[in-house]
C-alpha positions in Angstrom: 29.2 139.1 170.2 25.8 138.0 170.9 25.7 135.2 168.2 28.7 134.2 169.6 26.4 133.5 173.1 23.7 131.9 171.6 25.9 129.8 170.0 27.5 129.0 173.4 24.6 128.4 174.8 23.0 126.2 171.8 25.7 124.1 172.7 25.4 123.8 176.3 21.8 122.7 175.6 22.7 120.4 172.8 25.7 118.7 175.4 22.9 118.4 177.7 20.6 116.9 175.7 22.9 114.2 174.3 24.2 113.4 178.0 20.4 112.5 178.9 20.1 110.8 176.2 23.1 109.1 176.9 22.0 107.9 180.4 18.3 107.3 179.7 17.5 109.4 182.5 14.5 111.5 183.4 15.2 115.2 182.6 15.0 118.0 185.0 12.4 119.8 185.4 12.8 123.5 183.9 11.9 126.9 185.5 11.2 128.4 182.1 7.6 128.5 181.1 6.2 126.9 178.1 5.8 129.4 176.0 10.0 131.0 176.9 10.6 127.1 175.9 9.1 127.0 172.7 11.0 130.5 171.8 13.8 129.2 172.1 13.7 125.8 170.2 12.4 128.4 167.4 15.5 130.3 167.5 17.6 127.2 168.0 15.4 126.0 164.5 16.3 129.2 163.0 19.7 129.5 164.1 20.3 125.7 162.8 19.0 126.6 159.5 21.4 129.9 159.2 24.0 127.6 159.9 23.5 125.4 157.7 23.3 127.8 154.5 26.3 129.7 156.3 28.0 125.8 155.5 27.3 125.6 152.2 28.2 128.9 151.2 31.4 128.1 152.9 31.7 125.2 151.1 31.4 126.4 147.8 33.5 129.5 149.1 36.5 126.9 149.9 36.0 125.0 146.0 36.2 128.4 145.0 39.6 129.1 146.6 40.7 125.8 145.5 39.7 126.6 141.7 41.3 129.9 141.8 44.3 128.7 143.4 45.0 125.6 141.1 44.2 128.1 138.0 46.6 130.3 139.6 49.4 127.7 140.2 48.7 126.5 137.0 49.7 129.6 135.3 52.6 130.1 137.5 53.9 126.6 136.9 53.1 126.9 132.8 55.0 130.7 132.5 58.0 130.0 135.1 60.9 131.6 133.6 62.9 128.6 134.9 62.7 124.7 133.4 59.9 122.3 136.0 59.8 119.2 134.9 58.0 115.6 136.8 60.0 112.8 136.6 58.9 109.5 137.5 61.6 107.1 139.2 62.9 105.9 135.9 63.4 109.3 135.1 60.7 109.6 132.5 58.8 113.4 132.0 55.4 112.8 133.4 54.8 116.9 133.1 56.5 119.7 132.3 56.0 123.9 131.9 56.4 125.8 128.6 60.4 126.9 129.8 60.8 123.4 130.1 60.0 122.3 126.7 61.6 125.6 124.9 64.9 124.7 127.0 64.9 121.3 125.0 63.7 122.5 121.8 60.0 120.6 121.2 56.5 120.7 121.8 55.5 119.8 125.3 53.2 117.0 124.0 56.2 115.4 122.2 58.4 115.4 125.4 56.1 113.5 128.0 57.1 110.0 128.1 60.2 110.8 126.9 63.1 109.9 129.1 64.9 113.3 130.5 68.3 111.4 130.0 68.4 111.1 126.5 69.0 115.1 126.5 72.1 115.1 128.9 75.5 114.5 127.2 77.7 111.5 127.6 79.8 112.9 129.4 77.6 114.3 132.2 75.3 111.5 132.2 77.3 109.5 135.2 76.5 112.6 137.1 72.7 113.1 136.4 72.3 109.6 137.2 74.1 109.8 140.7 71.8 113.1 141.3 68.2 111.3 140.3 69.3 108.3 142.6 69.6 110.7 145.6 66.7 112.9 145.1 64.6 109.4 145.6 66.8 108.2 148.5 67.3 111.5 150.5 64.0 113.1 150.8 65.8 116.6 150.4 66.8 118.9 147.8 70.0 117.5 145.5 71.9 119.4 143.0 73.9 118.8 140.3 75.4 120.8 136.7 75.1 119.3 133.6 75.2 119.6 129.7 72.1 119.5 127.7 71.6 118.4 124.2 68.2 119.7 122.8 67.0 119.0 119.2 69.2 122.3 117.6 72.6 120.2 118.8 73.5 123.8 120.3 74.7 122.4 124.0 73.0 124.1 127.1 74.6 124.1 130.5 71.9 123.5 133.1 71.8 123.7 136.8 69.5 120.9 138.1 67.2 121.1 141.8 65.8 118.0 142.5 63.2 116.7 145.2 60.9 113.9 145.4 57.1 114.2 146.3 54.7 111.9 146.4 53.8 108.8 144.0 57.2 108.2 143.3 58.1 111.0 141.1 59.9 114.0 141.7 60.1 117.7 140.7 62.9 119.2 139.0 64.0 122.8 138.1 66.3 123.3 135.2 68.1 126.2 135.4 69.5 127.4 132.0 73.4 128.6 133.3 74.9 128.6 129.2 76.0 132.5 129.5 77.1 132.4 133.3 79.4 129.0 131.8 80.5 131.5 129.5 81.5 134.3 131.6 83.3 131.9 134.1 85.1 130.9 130.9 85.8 134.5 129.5 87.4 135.3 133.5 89.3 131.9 133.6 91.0 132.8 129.9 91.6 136.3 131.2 92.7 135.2 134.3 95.2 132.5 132.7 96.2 135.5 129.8 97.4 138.0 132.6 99.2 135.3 134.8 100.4 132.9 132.2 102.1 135.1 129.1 105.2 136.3 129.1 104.1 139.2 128.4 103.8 142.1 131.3 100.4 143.4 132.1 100.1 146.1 134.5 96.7 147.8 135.7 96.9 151.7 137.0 93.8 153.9 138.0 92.8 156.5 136.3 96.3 158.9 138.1 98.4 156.3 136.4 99.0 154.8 139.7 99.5 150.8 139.4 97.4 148.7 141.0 98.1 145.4 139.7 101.3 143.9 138.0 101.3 140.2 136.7 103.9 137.3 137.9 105.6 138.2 134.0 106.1 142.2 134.9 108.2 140.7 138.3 110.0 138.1 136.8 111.5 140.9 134.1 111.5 143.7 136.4 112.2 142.6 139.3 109.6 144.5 141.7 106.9 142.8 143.5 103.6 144.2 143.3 103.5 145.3 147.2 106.3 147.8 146.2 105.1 149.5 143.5 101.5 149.6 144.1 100.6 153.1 144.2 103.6 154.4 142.3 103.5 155.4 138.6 105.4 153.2 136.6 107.4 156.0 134.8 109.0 157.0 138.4 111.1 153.5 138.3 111.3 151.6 135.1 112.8 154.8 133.2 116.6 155.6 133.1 119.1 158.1 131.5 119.4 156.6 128.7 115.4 156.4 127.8 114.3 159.1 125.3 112.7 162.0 126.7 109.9 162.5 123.6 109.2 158.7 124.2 107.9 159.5 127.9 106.4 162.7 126.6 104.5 160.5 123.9 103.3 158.2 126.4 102.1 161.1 128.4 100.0 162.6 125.6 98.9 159.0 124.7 97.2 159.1 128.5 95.8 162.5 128.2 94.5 161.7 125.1 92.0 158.7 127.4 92.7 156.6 123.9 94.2 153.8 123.2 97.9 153.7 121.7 101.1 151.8 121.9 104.4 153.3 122.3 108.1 151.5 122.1 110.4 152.7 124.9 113.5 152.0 126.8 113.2 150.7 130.5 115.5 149.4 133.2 115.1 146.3 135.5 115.9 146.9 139.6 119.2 145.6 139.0 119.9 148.4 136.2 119.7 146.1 133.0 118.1 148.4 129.8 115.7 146.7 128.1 112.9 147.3 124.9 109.7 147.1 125.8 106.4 147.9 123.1 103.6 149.1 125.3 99.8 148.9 124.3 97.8 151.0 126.2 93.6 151.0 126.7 91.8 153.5 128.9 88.6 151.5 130.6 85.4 153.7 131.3 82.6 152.6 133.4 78.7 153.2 132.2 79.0 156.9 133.6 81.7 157.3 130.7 83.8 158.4 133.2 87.8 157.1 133.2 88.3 154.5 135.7 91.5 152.6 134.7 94.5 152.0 132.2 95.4 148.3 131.1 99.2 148.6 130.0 100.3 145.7 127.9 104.1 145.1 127.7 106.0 143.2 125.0 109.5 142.5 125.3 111.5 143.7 121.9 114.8 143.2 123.0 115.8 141.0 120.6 114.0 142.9 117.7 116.0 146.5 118.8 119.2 144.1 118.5 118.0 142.9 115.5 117.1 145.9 113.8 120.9 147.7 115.4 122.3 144.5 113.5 120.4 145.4 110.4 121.1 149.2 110.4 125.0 148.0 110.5 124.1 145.2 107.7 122.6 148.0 105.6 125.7 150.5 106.0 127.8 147.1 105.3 125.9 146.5 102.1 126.0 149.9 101.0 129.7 150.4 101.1 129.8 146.5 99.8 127.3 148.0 96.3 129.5 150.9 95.9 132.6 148.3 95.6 131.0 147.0 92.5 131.5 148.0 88.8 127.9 147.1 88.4 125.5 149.0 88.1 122.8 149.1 90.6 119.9 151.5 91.2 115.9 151.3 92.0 113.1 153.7 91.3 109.5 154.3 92.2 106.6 154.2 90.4 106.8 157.8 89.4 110.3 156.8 87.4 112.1 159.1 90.5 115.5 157.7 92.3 115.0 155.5 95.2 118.7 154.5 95.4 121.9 154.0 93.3 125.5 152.8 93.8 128.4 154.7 92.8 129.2 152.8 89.9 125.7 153.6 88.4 125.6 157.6 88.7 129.0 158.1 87.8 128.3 156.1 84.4 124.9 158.7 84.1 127.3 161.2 84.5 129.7 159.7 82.0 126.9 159.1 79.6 125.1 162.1 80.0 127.0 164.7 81.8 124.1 164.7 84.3 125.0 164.0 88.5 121.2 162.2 89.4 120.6 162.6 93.2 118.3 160.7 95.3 114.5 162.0 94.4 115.3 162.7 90.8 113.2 161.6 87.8 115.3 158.9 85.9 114.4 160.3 82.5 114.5 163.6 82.1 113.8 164.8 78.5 116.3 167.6 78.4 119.2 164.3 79.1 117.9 161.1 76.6 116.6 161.9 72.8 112.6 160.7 72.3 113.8 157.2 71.2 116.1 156.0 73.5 113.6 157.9 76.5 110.5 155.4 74.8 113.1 152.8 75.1 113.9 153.0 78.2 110.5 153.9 79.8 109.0 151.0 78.1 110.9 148.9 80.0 109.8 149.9 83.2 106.4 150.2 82.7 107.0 146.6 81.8 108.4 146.0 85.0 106.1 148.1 87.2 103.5 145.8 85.9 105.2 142.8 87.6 107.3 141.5 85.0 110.9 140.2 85.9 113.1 140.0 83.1 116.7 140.7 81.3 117.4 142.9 78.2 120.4 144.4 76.2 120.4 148.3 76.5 123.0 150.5 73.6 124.4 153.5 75.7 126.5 156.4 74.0 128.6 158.0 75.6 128.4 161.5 76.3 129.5 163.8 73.5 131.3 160.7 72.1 130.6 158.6 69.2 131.9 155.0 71.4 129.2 152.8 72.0 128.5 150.9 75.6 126.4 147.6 75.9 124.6 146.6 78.7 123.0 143.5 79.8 120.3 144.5 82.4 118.0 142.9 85.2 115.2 144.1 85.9 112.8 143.0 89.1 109.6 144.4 90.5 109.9 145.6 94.0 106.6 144.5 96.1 105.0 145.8 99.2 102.0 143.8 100.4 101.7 142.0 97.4 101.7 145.0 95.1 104.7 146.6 92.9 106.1 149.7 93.9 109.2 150.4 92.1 111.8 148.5 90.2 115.4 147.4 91.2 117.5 146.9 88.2 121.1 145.6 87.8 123.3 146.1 84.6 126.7 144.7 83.7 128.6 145.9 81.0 129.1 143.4 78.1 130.9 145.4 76.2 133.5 143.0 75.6 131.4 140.3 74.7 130.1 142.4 72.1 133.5 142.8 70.5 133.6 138.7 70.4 130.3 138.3 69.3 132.1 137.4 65.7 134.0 134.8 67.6 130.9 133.4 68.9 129.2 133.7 65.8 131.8 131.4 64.1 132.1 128.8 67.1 127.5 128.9 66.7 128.2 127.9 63.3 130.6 125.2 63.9 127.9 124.0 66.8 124.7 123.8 63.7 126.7 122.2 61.5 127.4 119.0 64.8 123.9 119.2 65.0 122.9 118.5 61.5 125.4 115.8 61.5 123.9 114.1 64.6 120.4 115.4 63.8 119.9 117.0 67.3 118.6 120.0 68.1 119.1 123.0 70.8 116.2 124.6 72.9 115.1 126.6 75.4 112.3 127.2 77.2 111.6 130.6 79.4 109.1 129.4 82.5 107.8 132.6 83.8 107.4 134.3 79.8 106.6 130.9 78.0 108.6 131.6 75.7 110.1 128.8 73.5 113.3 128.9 71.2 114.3 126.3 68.9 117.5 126.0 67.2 117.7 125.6 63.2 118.0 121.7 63.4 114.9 121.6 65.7 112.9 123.3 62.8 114.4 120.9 60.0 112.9 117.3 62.5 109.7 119.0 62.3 109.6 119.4 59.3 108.5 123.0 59.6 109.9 126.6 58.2 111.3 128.7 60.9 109.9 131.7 59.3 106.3 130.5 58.6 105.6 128.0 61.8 104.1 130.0 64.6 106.7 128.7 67.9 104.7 127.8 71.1 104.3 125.7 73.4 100.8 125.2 72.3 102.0 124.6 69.1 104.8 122.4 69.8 102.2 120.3 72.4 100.0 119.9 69.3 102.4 117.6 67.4 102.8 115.4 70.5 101.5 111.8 69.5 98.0 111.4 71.3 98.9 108.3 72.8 102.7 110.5 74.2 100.5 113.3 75.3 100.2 112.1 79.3 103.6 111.2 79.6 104.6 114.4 78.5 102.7 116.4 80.5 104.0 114.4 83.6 107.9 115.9 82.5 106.7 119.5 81.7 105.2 119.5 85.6 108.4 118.4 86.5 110.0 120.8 84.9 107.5 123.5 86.5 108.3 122.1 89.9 112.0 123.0 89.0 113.8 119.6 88.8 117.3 119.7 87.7 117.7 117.1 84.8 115.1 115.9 82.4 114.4 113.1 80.3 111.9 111.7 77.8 111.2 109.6 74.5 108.3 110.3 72.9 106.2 110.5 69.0 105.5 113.7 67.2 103.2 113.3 64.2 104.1 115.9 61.3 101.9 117.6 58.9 102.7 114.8 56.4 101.2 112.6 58.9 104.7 111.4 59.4 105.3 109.3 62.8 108.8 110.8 63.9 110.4 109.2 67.5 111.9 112.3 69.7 114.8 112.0 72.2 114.9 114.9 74.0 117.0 115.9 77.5 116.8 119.4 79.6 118.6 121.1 82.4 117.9 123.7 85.1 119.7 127.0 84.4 120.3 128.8 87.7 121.9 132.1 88.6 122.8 133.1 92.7 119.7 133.7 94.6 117.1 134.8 92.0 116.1 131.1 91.4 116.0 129.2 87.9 115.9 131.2 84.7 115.2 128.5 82.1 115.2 125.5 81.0 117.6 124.3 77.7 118.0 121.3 76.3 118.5 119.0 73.3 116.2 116.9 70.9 117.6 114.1 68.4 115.9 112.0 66.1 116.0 108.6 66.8 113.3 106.8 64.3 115.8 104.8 62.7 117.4 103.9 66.0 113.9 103.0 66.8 113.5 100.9 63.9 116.1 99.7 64.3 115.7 98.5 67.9 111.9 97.0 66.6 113.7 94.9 63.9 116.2 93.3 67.0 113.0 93.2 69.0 111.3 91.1 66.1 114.4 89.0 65.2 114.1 88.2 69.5 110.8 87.5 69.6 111.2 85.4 66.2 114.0 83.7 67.7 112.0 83.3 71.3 109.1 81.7 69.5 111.4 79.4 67.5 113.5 78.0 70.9 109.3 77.8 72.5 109.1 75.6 69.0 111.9 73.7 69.0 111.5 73.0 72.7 108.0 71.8 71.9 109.2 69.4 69.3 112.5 68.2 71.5 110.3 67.3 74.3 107.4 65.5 71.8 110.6 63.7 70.4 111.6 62.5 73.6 108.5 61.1 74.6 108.2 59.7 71.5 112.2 58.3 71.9 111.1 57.2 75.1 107.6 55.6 74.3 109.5 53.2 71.8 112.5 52.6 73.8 110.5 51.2 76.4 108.0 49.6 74.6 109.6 48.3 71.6 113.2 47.9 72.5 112.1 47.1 76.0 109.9 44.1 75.0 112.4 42.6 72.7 114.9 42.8 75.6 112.6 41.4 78.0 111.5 38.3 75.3 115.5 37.6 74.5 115.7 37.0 78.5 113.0 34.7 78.4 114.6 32.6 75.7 118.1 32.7 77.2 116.7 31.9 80.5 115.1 28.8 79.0 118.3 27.8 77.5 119.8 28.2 80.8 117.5 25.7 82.1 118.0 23.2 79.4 121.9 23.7 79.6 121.1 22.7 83.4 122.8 18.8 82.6 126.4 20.1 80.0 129.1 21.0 81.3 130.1 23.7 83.6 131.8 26.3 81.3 128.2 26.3 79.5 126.8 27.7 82.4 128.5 30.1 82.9 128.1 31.8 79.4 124.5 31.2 79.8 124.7 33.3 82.9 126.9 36.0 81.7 124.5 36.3 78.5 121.2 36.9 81.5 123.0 39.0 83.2 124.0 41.5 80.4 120.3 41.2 79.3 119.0 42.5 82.5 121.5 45.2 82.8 120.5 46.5 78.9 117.3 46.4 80.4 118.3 48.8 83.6 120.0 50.9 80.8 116.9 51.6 78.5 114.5 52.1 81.1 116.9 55.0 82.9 117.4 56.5 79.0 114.1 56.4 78.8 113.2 57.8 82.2 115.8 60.3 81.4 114.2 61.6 78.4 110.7 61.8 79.6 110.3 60.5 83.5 106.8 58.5 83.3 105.9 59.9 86.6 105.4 63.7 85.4 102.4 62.8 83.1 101.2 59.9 85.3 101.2 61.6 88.4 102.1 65.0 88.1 104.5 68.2 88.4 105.1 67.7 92.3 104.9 63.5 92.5 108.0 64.0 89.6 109.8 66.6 91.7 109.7 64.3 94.3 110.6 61.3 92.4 113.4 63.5 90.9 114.8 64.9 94.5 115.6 61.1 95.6 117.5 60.1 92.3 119.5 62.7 92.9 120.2 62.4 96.3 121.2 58.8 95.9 123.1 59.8 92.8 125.6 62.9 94.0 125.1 62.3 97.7 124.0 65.9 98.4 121.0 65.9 101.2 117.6 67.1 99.4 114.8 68.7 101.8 111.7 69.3 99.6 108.8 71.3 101.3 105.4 71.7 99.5 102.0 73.0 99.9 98.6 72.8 98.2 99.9 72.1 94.7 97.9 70.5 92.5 98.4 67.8 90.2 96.3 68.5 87.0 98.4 71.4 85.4 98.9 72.1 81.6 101.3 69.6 80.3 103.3 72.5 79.1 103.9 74.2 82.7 104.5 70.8 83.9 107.5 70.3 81.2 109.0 73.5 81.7 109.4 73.6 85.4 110.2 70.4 85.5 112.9 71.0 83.1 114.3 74.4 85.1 113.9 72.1 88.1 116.4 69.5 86.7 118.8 72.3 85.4 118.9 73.9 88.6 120.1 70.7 90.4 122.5 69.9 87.3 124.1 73.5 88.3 124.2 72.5 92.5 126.1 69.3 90.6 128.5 71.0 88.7 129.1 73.9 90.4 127.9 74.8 93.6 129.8 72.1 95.9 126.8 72.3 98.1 126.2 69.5 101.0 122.3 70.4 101.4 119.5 72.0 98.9 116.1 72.7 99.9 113.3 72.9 97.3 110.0 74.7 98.1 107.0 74.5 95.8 103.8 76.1 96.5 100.7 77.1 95.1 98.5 80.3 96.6 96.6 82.8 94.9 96.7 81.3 91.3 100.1 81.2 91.4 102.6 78.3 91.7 106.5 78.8 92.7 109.5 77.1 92.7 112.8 77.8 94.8 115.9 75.8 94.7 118.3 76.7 97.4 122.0 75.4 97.8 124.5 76.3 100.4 127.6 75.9 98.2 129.7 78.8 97.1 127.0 80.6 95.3 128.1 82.3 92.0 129.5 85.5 90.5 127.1 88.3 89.4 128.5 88.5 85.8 127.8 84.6 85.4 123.7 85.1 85.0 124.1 87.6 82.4 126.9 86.0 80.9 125.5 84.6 77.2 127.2 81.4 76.9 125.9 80.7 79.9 123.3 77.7 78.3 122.2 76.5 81.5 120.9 79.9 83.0 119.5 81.2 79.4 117.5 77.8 78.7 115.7 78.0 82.2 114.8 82.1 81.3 113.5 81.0 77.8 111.7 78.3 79.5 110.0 80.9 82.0 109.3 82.8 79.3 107.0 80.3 77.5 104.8 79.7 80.5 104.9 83.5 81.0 107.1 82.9 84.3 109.4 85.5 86.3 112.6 83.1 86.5 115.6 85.0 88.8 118.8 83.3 89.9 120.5 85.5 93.2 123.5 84.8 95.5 122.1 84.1 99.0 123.7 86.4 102.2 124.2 83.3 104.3 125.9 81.5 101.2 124.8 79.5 98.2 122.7 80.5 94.9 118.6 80.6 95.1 116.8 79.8 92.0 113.6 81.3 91.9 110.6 81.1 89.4 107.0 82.2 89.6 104.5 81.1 87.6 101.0 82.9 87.4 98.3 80.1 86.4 
C-alpha cells in the first residue's frame, strides 16, 4: 500500500516537473527544507532504479511465458490426436502435425509442398475445392466430408474444418470419420434388410412382448404394428390347426435364451394358414443380462405344398415300383435293406425261401453258399466305391435245379458328395438266354459281312475305358486277339503321328457326348505298314441314366485311298496337260497372228498398191475396165479388214501392248457394237504390268463370259467390275438375262464353264459362276497376285 503512494506521488512530482518544463516558468517555491528535498530525490533515485530491474525481470519473465507457451503449443499442435494441416491459397501443405502425416501415410518432411488435393478422390475433389474457396472468402469456419487416398490406396473418410488466418493460408483439421462411415453403413444395410425383405422380422423384449414388426410382417399378416405392440405373438398368429409341441418347442427355444429356429403353422387376420420357418436370437447387453429377441420369419408355404406333393409322389411311386416285374431294391453301406419292391423280395423268397424285411442284412450266410455270397458282395463293394455299372448274375431257384439269369444295374447312392448305399435294378433275361444260340448264329452270319467288306465292330465304355474290338478289327491291325494288350493307350499308339491331333479333337467330342461320329485317319502297324482307317460311332442311350457307350464301325479303305490318289494324279496330270496345251494354243496364236498380220498383211497391202496403180493407168480405157479395177480394190481392202480381225481375234494387240484392263476395255466396245447389249465397265487401281500369263487367262474367262451373255443369257445390259486391292485383282461379269440352272455349272460337257475353271486354276484363281436374286448370272474370279 505504501509503494503504491509513493509511486502516486512520484508521479505527481514528475507531472509537475514536465508541466514547468513545459511552460518555461519559474518554479514555486517549496516549504520543504533542503535537506527533506534531497531525501526525497534519493528515494525517487532509488525507487527509479527498483523499477527499472523490476522491468527487466518482467521482461525476461514475459519471454519466458512466451517460450514456454510456444513449446507448449508446439507439442499440442505436434501430438493432436486429430489431422492440422496449413494450407497456403493454392492449397499447398505449408505445415502439418505428426496425425496429419500418419493420416496420409508419409513422413512429414515428404508432405510439405505437396498439394493437399492430390490425396482426395476424384470423386470428392469438386467438393474440397468448393470448401478451400470459401474458407478464403468467408472468414469463418467451412466444412466439408471427403475421401482420402493416402500412399497404402486403403481410402479414408475425412471430415474437413477449415479457416483462414493470416498470410493467406489457412488451418485445417482432418478428422479421420472411416469407422463412423462404416457404422452409418452397417445401420443403413440393417435398416434396408428389416424394411426391404420379404421376409418378416419382428423384435420382442425380453417377456416375448413385440415391440417392433417390419412393413413385410403387415403385408402377410395383416396387423399393424400399433396393434400388436405389447402382445406376444403366439396370442394371435396361432390357430387350431397349429401343432401344440411346435408352440411348446418354441417355448423351450426362449427359455433356453439361445438361438434356434422352429417351422410352425400360423394364421393371417383374415384366417388364411400359412408356413412360416422362424430364426430366433436372444440379444444381451454388456451386463449379460437378456434384453431382447430378434424373430426372423420365412415364408415356406410353397415348400410345405411342395413337400405334401412329394409325400403323395413318393406313395405314387411306390405303388408305381411294386407294379413292376423288375426287380428293384437299395442298401446301405453295412449290406442291410434300405428298400425293395414287391417284385424283388418275393423272387428272395422264391430263391431262397427267405421273406427279407426292411433293416435286414442282404447276405446272410445261413441263405447264399460261400461262392455265390463273394459274388455277390463283390459287387457291391464295387459299387460302394462309386462305381456304376451292369452285370449278369446266375440265380437257382430254391430247392430246384432251374436256373434264372439276371441282367443287373447297379448305381451308387450319394449324400453330399459321398456314397452311402447302392440302388440296384435287375431284369430277368432269362429268355434271352434261351436264344443266345440264335444270336450266336445271326453273330456269325454278321463276322463273316464283315470280313467280306473288311469292317470292323467296336465299342468303347466312357466311364470304365474299356475298349472292345470285334474279330475283323484285330485282323486290320494286324494284331492277335489273344496276345495284343486292348487299350485305348494302345490303340492311340498306332495312330499316324501326323493323325494324332485330329483324333484327339473326335475322342473330346465323343467325351462331350455328341451323337454321331466321324473320321479318316492312318494307323502305322508293327510292320511299319501305313494302313488308311474309316471309322464312324454312335451314342448309345438308355432313359434318364445318360449315355452308356459309344459303338461303332472301322473299314479299311487303303485301296480306296489309292485308288482315289491314282484319279487325283491322272487329274492333276491331266490339269497340267490342259495348263500345257493352253500355253502352246495361245503361243500358236500369237505366232498365227504375228504372221497373219505381218506377212499376209503386207502382201495384201503391196497387191493394193499395184492394183491401185493400174486403176490409175486404166484412168483413159473404157468404162467396163474401171469398174473391175474397182471391184478388184475393193475386195483387197475388205481381205485386209478380214486378216486383221482374225488376227485380232486370235491374240488382240492391245493386251500385250497396253495391258489386261486397256484390252477389257477395248474388248467391252467390240462387243457392244457387235450384239447390241449395253456394257458398263467400272474399274479401280489396276495395274498394267501383270504376268503375261494372268493377263491371258483372264482375258480369256473374260471373253468366255461374254460369249455365254451372247449365247445364252438374253441379257440387255452387263456390268464388268475389275479391281485391284490388297494384292489381289478381281473380275465380275454381271448380266441381267435369265440367269442359268444350278445343274448347268457342274454339268461336264459344259466346255465353256470348265475351260474358265481350268483357267483359274493355272493362275491359282477362285473362279465361281452363281444365279443373281434380282435375275441374271454373275461370273466371278479372284486372283491373288
Amino acid at each position: 500500500m505504501k509503494r503504491k503512494a509513493k509511486d502516486f506521488e512520484v508521479s505527481i512530482l514528475r507531472r509537475k516537473a514536465e508541466e514547468l518544463l513545459k511552460n518555461n516558468t519559474k518554479v514555486a517555491e517549496s516549504k520543504l527544507s533542503e535537506d527533506e528535498i534531497l531525501k526525497l530525490i534519493h528515494e525517487i533515485e532509488v525507487h527509479q532504479i527498483e523499477l527499472e530491474l523490476q522491468n527487466e525481470e518482467l521482461k525476461i519473465a514475459r519471454e519466458r511465458e512466451k517460450e514456454l507457451a510456444s513449446e507448449k503449443y508446439a507439442e499440442l499442435y505436434d501430438f493432436a490426436p486429430s489431422g492440422y494441416f496449413t494450407l497456403s491459397r493454392e492449397g499447398d501443405i505449408v505445415n502439418l502435425n505428426f496425425a496429419a502425416s500418419q493420416l496420409l501415410g508419409k513422413e512429414r518432411i515428404g508432405l510439405k509442398k505437396s498439394r493437399f488435393g492430390f490425396f482426395v478422390s476424384d470423386d470428392t475433389k469438386p467438393e474440397f475445392n468448393e470448401f478451400l474457396t470459401n474458407v478464403f472468402t468467408s472468414n469463418k469456419k467451412e466444412f466439408c466430408q471427403v475421401s482420402l487416398i493416402p500412399s497404402n490406396d486403403i481410402p479414408v473418410y475425412a471430415h474437413l474444418t477449415g479457416i483462414s488466418i493470416k498470410d493467406n493460408q489457412c488451418l485445417l483439421n482432418v478428422a479421420d470419420i472411416t469407422k463412423v462411415k462404416e457404422a452409418e453403413n452397417v445401420i443403413r444395410d440393417l435398416s434396408l434388410i428389416a424394411t426391404q425383405t420379404d421376409d418378416q422380422v419382428i423384435i420382442a423384449d425380453a417377456n416375448g412382448a413385440i415391440e417392433y414388426v417390419n412393413k413385410a410382417f403387415e403385408k402377410h399378416t395383416g396387423y399393424a404394428l400399433e396393434e400388436v405392440k405389447g402382445i406376444k405373438p403366439g396370442s394371435f398368429l396361432q390357430g387350431e390347426e397349429t401343432n401344440p409341441e411346435h408352440i411348446l418347442a418354441m417355448r423351450k427355444g426362449m427359455k433356453k435364451r439361445k438361438a434356434f429356429s422352429q417351422e410352425i403353422l400360423n394364421y393371417t387376420r383374415n384366417g388364411e394358414k400359412y408356413w412360416v420357418s422362424i430364426s430366433i436370437n436372444p440379444v444381451f447387453n454388456a451386463r449379460g443380462e437378456l434384453e431382447k429377441f430378434i424373430a426372423i420369419e420365412q415364408n415356406i408355404t410353397g415348400r410345405k405344398e411342395e413337400e405334401t406333393q412329394r409325400e403323395f409322389e413318393r406313395r405314387d411311386k411306390e405303388a408305381l415300383i411294386n407294379s413292376t416285374d423288375d426287380l428293384i431294391w437299395s442298401i446301405r453301406n453295412d449290406l442291410s435293406l434300405i428298400a425293395a419292391n414287391n417284385a424283388f423280395l418275393n423272387f428272395i423268397k422264391q430263391n431262397t425261401g427267405y421273406f427279407l424285411k426292411k433293416g435286414d442284412y442282404v447276405l446272410p450266410e445261413d441263405l447264399f453258399d460261400s461262392k455265390r455270397r463273394s459274388f455277390w458282395l463283390k459287387q457291391y463293394e464295387r459299387a460302394l466305391k462309386g462305381k456304376r455299372f451292369i452285370i449278369e448274375a446266375e440265380m437257382q431257384k430254391h430247392d430246384s435245379s432251374e436256373k434264372n439269369y439276371l441282367e443287373v444295374n447297379f448305381n451308387p447312392i450319394y449324400l453330399n458328395k459321398t456314397v452311402v448305399g447302392v440302388a440296384c435294378f435287375a431284369r430277368d433275361i432269362t429268355e434271352f438266354k434261351k436264344n443266345k444260340e440264335v444270336l450266336l448264329e445271326y453273330n456269325k452270319k454278321l463276322q463273316a459281312a464283315q470280313k467280306i467288306s473288311k469292317l470292323g465292330y467296336w465299342e468303347y465304355e466312357l466311364e470304365t475305358r474299356k475298349l472292345f474290338w470285334s474279330d475283323e478289327v484285330y485282323k486290320i491291325w494286324e494284331v492277335e486277339k489273344e496276345k495284343y494288350g486292348i487299350s485305348p493307350e494302345n490303340f492311340h499308339a498306332t495312330i499316324h503321328p501326323l493323325d494324332r491331333p485330329g483324333y484327339d479333337e473326335y475322342v473330346q467330342e465323343a467325351n462331350l457326348g455328341k451323337e454321331h461320329l466321324d473320321i479318316k485317319y492312318r494307323i502305322v502297324l508293327e510292320s511299319g505298314t501305313i494302313k488308311w482307317i474309316h471309322e464312324t460311332g454312335n451314342l448309345v442311350t438308355k432313359g434318364k441314366e445318360g449315355f452308356i457307350n459309344y459303338e461303332g464301325t472301322v473299314q479299311d479303305i487303303t485301296a480306296q485311298k489309292e485308288y482315289e490318289n491314282q484319279i487325283l494324279n491322272v487329274s492333276e496330270r491331266l490339269r497340267n496337260l490342259s495348263a500345257h496345251l493352253q500355253t502352246v494354243q495361245e503361243e500358236e496364236r500369237i505366232s498365227i497372228a504375228r504372221e497373219i498380220h505381218d506377212e499376209l498383211g503386207q502382201q495384201l497391202t503391196g497387191i493394193k498398191l499395184d492394183a491401185s496403180w493400174l486403176q490409175n493407168k486404166a484412168k483413159n480405157k473404157d468404162q467396163e475396165e474401171q469398174k473391175r479395177m474397182e471391184r478388184l480394190i475393193n475386195k483387197v481392202n475388205a481381205t485386209i479388214k478380214k486378216v486383221r480381225k482374225i488376227a485380232t481375234d486370235l491374240r488382240p494387240g492391245v493386251l500385250d501392248d497396253l495391258g489386261l484392263e486397256a484390252a477389257i476395255e477395248w474388248q467391252s466396245v467390240q462387243f457392244e457394237e457387235q450384239t447390241g447389249i449395253s456394257c458398263i465397265l467400272e474399274t479401280s487401281t489396276v495395274s498394267d504390268n501383270y504376268e503375261k500369263t494372268v493377263n491371258t487367262a483372264v482375258y480369256r474367262i473374260f471373253q468366255e463370259a461374254l460369249t455365254n451373255v451372247t449365247r445364252h443369257a438374253n441379257a440387255t445390259e452387263v456390268l464388268i467390275k475389275l479391281s485391284e486391292k490388297n494384292s489381289i485383282l478381281e473380275l465380275e461379269v454381271l448380266d441381267d438375262g435369265k440367269g442359268f440352272v444350278e445343274p448347268e455349272k457342274n454339268n461336264l460337257t459344259s466346255l465353256g464353264i470348265t475351260g474358265m475353271k481350268e483357267r483359274a486354276l493355272m493362275i491359282n484363281g477362285i473362279f465361281s459362276i452363281k444365279k443373281r436374286k434380282e435375275g441374271g448370272t454373275k461370273v466371278k474370279l479372284v486372283v491373288k497376285l
